[in-house]
C-alpha positions in Angstrom: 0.0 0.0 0.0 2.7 2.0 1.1 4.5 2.1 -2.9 1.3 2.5 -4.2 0.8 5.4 -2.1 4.4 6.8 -3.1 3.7 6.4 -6.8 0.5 7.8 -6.7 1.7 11.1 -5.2 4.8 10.8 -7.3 2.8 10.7 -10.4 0.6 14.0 -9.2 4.3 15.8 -8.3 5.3 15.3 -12.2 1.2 16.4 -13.2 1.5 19.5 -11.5 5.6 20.1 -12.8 4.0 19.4 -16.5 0.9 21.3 -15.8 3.2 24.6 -14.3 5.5 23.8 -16.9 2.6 23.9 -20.0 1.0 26.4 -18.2 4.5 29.2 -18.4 5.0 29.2 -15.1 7.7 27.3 -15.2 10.9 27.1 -17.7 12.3 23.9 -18.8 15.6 24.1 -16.7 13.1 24.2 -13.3 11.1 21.4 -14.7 13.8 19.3 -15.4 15.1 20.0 -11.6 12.0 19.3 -10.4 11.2 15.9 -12.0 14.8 15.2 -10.9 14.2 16.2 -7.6 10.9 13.9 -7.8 13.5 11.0 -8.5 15.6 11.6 -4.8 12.8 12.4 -3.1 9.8 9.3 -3.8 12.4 6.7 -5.2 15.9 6.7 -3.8 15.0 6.3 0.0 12.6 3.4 -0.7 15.5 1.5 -2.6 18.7 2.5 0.4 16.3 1.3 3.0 15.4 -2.2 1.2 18.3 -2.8 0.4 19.8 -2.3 3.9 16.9 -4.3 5.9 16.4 -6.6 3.1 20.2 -8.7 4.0 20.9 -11.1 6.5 23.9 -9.7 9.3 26.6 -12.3 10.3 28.4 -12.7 13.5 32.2 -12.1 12.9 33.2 -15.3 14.8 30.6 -17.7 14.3 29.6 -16.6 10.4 25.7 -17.2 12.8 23.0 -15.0 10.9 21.8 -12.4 13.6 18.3 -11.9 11.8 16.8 -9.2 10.4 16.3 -6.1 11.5 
């Protein structure tokens, strides 16, 4: 629900940069920086933190997965 949700609202951030863009208030260059912006902000922090709860943690001596966290 959670992505859906992020997608959703990341779809209606690049609606409104189009729609500003279309509508003159905005010039390419800021449209671009938005949408790039859109990128860091809805789907760079979902992938870091999957990736770092998504592994398995050792123990140095025993090699003994600790779980996930």
């Amino acid at each position: 629900m959670a992505i859906l949700f992020r997608i959703l609202l990341w779809l209606a951030w690049l609606s409104a940069v189009g729609w500003f863009w279309h509508a003159g208030k905005f010039g390419t260059a800021t449209a671009l920086a938005l949408a790039a912006l859109s990128l860091v902000v809805f789907a760079w922090p979902v992938s870091i933190a999957r990736r770092r709860h998504g592994e398995l943690r050792y123990v140095d001596m025993g090699k003994e997965p600790t779980g996930y966290h």
